[in-house]
C-alpha positions as CSV (number, residue, x, y, z in Angstrom):
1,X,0.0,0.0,0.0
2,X,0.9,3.6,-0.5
3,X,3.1,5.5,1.9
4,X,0.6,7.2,4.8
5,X,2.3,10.4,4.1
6,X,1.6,10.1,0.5
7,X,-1.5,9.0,0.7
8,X,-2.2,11.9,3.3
9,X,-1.3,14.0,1.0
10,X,-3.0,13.0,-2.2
11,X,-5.9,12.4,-0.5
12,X,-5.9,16.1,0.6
13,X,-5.6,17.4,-2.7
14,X,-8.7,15.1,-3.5
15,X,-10.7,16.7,-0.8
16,X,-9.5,20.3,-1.9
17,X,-10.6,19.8,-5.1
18,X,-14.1,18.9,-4.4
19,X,-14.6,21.0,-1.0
20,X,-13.6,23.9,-3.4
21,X,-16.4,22.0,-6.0
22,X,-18.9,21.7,-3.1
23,X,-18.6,25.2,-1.5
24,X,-18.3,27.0,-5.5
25,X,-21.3,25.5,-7.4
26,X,-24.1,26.0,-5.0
27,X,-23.4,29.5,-5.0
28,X,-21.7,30.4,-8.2
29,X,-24.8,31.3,-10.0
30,X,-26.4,33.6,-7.5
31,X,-22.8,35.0,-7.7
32,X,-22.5,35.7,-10.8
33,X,-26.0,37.1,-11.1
34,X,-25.1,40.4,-9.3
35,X,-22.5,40.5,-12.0
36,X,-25.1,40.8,-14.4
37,X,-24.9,37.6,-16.2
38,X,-27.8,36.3,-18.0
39,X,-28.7,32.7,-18.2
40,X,-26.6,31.9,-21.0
41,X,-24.1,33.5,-20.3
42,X,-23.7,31.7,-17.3
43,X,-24.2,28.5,-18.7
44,X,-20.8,29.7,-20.7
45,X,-19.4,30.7,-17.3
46,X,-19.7,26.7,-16.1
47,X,-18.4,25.5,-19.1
48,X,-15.4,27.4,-19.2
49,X,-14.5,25.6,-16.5
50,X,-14.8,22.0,-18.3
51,X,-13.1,23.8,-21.7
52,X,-10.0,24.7,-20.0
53,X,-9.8,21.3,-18.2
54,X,-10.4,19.2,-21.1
55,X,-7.2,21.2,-22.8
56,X,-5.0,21.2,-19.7
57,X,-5.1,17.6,-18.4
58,X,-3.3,15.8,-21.0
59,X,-0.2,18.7,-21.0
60,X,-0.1,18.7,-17.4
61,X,-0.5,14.8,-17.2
62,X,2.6,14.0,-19.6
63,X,4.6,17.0,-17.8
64,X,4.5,14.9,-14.8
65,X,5.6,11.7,-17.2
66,X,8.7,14.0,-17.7
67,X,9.4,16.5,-14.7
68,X,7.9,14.3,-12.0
69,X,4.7,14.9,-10.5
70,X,5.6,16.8,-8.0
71,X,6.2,20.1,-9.3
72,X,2.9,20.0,-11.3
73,X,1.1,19.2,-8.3
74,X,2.2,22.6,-6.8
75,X,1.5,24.2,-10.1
76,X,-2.2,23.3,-10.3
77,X,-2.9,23.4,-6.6
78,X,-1.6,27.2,-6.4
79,X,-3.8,27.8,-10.1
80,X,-6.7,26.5,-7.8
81,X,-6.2,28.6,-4.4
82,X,-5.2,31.9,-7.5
83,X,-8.7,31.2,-9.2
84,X,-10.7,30.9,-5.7
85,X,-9.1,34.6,-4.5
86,X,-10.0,36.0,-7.9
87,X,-13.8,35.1,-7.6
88,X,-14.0,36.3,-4.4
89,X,-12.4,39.6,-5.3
90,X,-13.6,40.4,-8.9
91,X,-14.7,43.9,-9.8
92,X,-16.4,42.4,-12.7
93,X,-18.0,39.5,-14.6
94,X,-14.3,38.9,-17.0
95,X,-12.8,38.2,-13.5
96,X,-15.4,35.7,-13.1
97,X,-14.6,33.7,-16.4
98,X,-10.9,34.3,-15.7
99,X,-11.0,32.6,-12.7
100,X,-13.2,29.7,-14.0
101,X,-10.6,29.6,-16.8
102,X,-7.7,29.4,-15.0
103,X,-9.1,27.0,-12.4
104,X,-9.8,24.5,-15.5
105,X,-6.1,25.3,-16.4
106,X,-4.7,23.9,-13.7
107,X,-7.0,21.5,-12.7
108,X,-5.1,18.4,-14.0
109,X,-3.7,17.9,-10.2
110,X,-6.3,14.8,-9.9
111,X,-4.9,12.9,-12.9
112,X,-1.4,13.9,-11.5
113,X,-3.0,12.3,-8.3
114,X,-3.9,9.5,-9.8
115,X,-0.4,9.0,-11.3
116,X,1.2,9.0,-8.0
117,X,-0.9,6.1,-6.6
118,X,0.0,4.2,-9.6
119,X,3.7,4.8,-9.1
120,X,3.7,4.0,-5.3
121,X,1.2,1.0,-5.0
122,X,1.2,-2.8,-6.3
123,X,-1.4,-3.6,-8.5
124,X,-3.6,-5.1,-6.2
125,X,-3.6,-2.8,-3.9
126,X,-5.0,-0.1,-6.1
127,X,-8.2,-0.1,-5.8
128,X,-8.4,0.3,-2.3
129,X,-5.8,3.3,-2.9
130,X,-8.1,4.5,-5.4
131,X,-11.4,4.3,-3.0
132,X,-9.7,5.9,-0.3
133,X,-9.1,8.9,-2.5
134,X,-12.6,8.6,-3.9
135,X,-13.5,9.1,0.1
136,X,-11.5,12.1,0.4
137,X,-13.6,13.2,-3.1
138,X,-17.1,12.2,-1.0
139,X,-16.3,14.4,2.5
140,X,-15.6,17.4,0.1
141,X,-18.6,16.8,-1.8
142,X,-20.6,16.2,1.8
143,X,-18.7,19.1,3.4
144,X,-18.2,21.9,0.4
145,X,-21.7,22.6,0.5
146,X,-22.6,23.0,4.0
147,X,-19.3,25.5,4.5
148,X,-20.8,27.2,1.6
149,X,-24.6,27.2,3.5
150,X,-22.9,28.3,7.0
151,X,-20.8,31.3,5.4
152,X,-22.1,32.9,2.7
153,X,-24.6,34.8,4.8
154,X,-21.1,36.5,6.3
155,X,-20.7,38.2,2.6
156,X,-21.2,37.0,-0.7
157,X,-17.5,35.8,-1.4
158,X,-16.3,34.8,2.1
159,X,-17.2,31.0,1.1
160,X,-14.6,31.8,-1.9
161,X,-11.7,33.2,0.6
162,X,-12.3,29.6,2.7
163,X,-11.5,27.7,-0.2
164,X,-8.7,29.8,-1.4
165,X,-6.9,29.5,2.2
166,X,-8.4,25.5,2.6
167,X,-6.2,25.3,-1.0
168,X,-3.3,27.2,0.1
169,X,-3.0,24.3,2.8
170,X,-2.8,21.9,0.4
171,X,-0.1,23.5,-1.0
172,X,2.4,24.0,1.7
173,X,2.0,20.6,3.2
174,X,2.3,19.3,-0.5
175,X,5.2,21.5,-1.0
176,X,7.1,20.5,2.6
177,X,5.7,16.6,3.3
178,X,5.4,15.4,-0.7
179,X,8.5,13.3,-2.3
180,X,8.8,12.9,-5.7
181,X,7.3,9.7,-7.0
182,X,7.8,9.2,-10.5
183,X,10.8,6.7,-10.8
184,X,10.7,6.9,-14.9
185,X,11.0,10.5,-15.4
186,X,12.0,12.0,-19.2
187,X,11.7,8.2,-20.0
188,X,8.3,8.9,-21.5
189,X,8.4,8.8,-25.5
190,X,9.0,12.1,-27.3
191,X,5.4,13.1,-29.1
192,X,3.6,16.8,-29.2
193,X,2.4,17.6,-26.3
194,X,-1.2,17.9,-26.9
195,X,-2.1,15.9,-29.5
196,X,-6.1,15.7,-30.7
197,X,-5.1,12.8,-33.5
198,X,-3.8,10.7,-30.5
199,X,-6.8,11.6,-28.6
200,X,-9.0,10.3,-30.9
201,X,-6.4,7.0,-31.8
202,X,-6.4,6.2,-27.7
203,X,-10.1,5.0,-28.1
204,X,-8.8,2.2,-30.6
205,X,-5.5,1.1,-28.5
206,X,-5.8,-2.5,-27.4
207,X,-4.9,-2.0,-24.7
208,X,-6.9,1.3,-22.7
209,X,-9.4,2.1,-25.5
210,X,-12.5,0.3,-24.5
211,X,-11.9,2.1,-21.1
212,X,-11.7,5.2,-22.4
213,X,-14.6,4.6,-24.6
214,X,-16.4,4.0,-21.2
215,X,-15.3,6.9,-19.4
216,X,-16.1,9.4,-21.9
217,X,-20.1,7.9,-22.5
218,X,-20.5,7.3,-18.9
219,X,-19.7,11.0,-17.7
220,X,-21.4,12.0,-20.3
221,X,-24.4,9.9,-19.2
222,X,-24.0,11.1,-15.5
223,X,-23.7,14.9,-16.9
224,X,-26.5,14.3,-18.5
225,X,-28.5,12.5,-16.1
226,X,-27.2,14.3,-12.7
227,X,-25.1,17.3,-13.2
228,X,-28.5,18.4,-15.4
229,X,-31.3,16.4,-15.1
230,X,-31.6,16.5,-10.7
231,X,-32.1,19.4,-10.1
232,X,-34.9,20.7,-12.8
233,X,-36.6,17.2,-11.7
234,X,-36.1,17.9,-7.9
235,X,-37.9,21.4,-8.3
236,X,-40.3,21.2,-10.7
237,X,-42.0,17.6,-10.5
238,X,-41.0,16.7,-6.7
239,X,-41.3,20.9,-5.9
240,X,-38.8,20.1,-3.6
241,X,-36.6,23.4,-2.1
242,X,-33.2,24.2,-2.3
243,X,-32.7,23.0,1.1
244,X,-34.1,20.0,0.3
245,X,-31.8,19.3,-2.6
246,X,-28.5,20.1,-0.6
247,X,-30.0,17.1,1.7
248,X,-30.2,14.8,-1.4
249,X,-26.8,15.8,-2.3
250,X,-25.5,15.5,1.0
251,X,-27.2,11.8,0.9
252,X,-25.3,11.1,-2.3
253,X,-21.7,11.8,-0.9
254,X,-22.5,9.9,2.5
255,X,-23.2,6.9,0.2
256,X,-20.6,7.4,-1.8
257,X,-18.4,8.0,1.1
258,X,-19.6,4.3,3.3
259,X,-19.3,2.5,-0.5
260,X,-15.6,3.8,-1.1
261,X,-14.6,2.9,2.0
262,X,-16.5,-0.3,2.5
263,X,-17.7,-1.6,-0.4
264,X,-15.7,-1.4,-3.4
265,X,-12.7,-3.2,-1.8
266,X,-14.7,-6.0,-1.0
267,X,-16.8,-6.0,-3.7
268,X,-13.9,-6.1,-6.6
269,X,-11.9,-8.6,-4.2
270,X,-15.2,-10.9,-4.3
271,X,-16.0,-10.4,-8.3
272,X,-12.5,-9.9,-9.5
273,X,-12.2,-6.3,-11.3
274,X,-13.2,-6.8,-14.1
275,X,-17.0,-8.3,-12.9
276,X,-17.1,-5.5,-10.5
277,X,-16.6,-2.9,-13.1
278,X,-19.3,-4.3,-15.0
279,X,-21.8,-5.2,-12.3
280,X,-21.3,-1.2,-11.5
281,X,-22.0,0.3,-14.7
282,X,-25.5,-1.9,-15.0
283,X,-26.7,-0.8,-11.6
284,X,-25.7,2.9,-12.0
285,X,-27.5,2.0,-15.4
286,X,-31.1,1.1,-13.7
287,X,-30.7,3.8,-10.9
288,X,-31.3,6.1,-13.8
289,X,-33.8,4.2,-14.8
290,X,-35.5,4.1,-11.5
291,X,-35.0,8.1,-11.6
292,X,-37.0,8.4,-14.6
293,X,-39.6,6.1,-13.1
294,X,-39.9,8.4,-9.7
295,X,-42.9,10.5,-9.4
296,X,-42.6,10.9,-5.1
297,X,-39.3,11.8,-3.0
298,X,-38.7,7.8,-1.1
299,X,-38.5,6.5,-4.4
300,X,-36.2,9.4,-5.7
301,X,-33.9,9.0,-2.5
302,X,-33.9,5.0,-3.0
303,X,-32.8,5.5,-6.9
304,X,-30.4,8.0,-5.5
305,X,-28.9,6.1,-2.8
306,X,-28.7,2.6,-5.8
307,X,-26.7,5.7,-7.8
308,X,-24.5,6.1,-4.9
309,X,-23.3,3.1,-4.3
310,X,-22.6,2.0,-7.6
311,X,-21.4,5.4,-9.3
312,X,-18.7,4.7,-6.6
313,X,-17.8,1.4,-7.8
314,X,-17.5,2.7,-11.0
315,X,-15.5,6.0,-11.1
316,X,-13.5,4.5,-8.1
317,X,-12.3,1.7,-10.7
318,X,-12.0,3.2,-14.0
319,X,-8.5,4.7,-13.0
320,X,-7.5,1.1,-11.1
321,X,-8.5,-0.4,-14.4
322,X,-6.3,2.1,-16.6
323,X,-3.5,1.9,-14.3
324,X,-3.3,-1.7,-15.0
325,X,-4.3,-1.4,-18.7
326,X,-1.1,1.2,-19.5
327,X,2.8,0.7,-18.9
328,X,4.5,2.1,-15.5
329,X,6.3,5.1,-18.0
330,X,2.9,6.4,-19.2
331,X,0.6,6.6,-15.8
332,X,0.5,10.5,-16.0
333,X,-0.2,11.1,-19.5
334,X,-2.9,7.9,-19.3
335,X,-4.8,9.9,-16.5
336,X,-4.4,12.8,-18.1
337,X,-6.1,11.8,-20.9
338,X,-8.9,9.9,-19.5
339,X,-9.2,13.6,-17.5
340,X,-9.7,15.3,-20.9
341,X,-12.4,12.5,-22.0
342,X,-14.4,12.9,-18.5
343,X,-14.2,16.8,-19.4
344,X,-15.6,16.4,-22.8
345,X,-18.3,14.0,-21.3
346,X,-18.8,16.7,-18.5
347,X,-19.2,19.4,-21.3
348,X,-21.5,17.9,-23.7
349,X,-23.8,16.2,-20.9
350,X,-25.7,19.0,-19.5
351,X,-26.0,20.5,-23.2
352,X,-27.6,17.2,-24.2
353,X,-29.8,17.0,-21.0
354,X,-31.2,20.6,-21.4
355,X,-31.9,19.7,-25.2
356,X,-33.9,16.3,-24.4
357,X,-35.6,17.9,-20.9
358,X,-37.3,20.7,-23.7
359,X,-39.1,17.1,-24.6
360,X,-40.1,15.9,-21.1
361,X,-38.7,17.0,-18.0
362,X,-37.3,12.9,-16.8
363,X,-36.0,12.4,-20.1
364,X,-32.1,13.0,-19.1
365,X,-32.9,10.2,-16.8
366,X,-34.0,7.7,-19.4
367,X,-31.1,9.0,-21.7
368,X,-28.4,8.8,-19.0
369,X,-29.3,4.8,-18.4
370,X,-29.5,4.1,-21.9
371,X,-26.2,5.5,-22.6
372,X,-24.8,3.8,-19.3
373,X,-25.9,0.5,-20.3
374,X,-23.7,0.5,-24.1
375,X,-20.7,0.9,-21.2
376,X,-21.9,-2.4,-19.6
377,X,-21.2,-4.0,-23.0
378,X,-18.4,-2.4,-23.8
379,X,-16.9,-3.3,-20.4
380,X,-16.6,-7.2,-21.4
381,X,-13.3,-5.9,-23.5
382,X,-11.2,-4.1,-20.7
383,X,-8.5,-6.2,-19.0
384,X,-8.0,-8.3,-22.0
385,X,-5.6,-11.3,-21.2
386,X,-2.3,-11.5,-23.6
387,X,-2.2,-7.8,-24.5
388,X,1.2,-6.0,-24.6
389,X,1.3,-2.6,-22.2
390,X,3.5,-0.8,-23.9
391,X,2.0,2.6,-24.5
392,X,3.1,5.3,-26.6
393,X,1.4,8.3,-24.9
């Protein structure tokens, strides 16, 4: 298993990212409102966000295959703390979409993350690395929120200050407590270092492109499905109030949170990986389903807490799976680009879910599951037996 202080570490920079998540979303709309944003306009302001993320995390990702990950760890985390102090400080609405911006720049710490786990743990000892950081994900997504609930009251961009200084944190103990990890570094082949042919040639590699085929439909699925579909469902056909939904949210992260750390180990130790992978995707599959069924709140929360368990499962071992799918020189650049697949997923979701909700309001729903259920069938080719590992990303 991973070195405590490592782990300690990464999974602090997992819990920044999504306690700066958590305490930003809830609140970034009403924000950027008294800015003078309109609708669309903000719907550009959230996708900036995903834009600059999708074109960061494979550069930052193969950086770290050649400079070591530490470096680019400190890089992105400071980009993070830098974008939080901007929001909270911006004399206008182009500070706003700077700071989005520059957060998505220097967002590829997770992949980075990732990378680090890969380089300090056994194979089969991933996945439980992996689902402890997927915890640390599931207190900032419990956690964010509420900070954001307790102190915005105190002035509108004091919940934007806490996340800036709760980043800065992360930053000096990274800087002071985090060796460097990456035992193959400038070892990585020479290539451009953003390269959308190789993007789109990963999805046929025999060895990680059925994974990233998954990765990229099933965010785009869960954007589609959650990220969009909840909340118009939560409000207008369960009239539920914006207290309410931060409960079901907060529900969602404690499931995630107990399945992460007491599930997922078990259950891929039980099914073998490759089983558990796909007996996650089908039940994240007919949660959705369930969600387009509900027409009362205890069958919603049921559906959601199904969605819980087994979105865990899922996004907890997609990177074990890719770690084991790629060769020990290429772990950054592989997360990295399964980063900039999840971002494209995570930008064309909610677009698709507003397009199909102008049809019915539970459509995303019924979309999100079907799309979700192609990844079950697609999941019988990852971990193929006999394939070569050697990579050339």
């Amino acid at each position: 298993m991973i070195k405590n202080r490592n782990l300690f570490i990464i999974a602090l920079i997992a819990l920044v990212n999504m306690l700066g998540y958590g305490i930003v979303i809830p609140i970034l709309y009403a924000y950027s409102r008294k800015f003078g944003l309109s609708d669309f306009q903000n719907g550009l302001l959230f996708a900036s966000f995903s834009i600059c993320q999708f074109i960061s995390t494979p550069i930052i990702g193969r950086l770290s295959d050649k400079y070591g990950r530490r470096p680019m760890l400190l890089i992105s985390i400071i980009g993070t703390a830098l974008s939080f102090f901007i929001m909270a400080f911006a004399p206008n609405a182009a500070f706003l979409f700077i700071a989005r911006c520059l957060d998505g720049l220097t967002a590829g710490n997770i992949p980075v993350a990732f990378a680090v786990i890969s380089d300090s743990t056994k194979p089969e000892d991933r996945a439980r690395a992996f689902g402890l950081i997927g915890s640390a994900f599931s207190f900032g997504f419990v956690f964010g929120p509420a900070i954001s609930a307790f102190t915005v009251g105190l002035g509108n961009s004091i919940p934007f200050i806490i996340a800036g200084i709760i980043t800065l944190i992360a930053v000096i103990l990274t800087a002071i407590y985090l060796p460097e990890t990456n035992k193959h570094m400038g070892e990585v082949q020479k290539g451009k270092l953003f390269d959308f042919p190789l993007l789109a040639k990963t999805l046929f590699d025999p060895n990680v492109g059925a994974t990233f085929i998954i990765s990229l439909i099933f965010f785009l699925a869960f954007a589609c499905g959650i990220i969009y579909g909840f909340q118009p469902f939560t409000l207008k056909v369960l009239h539920l109030s914006l207290s309410s939904n931060a409960v079901l949210f907060t529900i969602f992260g404690i499931v995630g949170l107990v399945a992460q750390n007491f599930i997922v180990h078990r259950v891929s130790k039980k099914l073998g990986l490759k089983k558990a992978f796909s007996v996650g995707i089908i039940f994240t599959a007919f949660s959705l389903f369930l969600m387009f069924l509900s027409r009362n709140l205890v069958f919603f929360t049921a559906a959601s807490i199904i969605m819980g368990v087994f979105n865990s499962i899922v996004q907890t071992l997609l990177p074990t799976i890719l770690s084991q799918e790629a060769d020990a020189k290429s772990q950054g650049s592989i997360m990295g680009l399964n980063a900039s697949y999840q971002s494209i997923g995570m930008i064309v979701g909610p677009i698709l879910g507003g397009i199909v909700a102008t049809i019915t309001i539970t459509l995303p729903f019924l979309v999100g599951s079907i799309l979700i259920a192609v990844c079950f069938f697609i999941s019988f080719q990852v971990l193929k037996p006999g394939i070569h590992k050697e990579t050339a990303f």
